[in-house]
C-alpha positions, 0 to 999 in steps of 0.5 A: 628016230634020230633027235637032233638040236640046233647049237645056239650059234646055228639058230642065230645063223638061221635067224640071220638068214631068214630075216635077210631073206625077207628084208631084200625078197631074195635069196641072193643074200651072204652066207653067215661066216663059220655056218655056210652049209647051214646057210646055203642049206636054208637058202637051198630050202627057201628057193624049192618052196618059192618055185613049189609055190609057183612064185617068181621073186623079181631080180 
């Protein structure tokens, strides 16, 4: 088992994200500057979660 924990830089980028996702409902947000894999990581999650859960996000 590999264990692995998030720097602090990354868990802000995340936090980031998650809440610009929620505030527009859309995964059509930026990318934090200097965490793009992460973000576009999370993004990429996001997106398979709303399509495994059948919804459609308005455009």
């Amino acid at each position: 088992m590999i264990e692995h924990e998030e720097s602090n830089f990354t868990k802000k980028a995340m936090k980031k994200i998650i809440q610009e996702i929620i505030s527009k409902q859309s995964t059509d947000v930026d990318v934090v500057s200097g965490a793009t894999y992460t973000s576009e990581g999370l993004k990429e999650v996001v997106n398979k979660a709303i399509a495994a859960a059948g919804i459609t996000l308005e455009k």
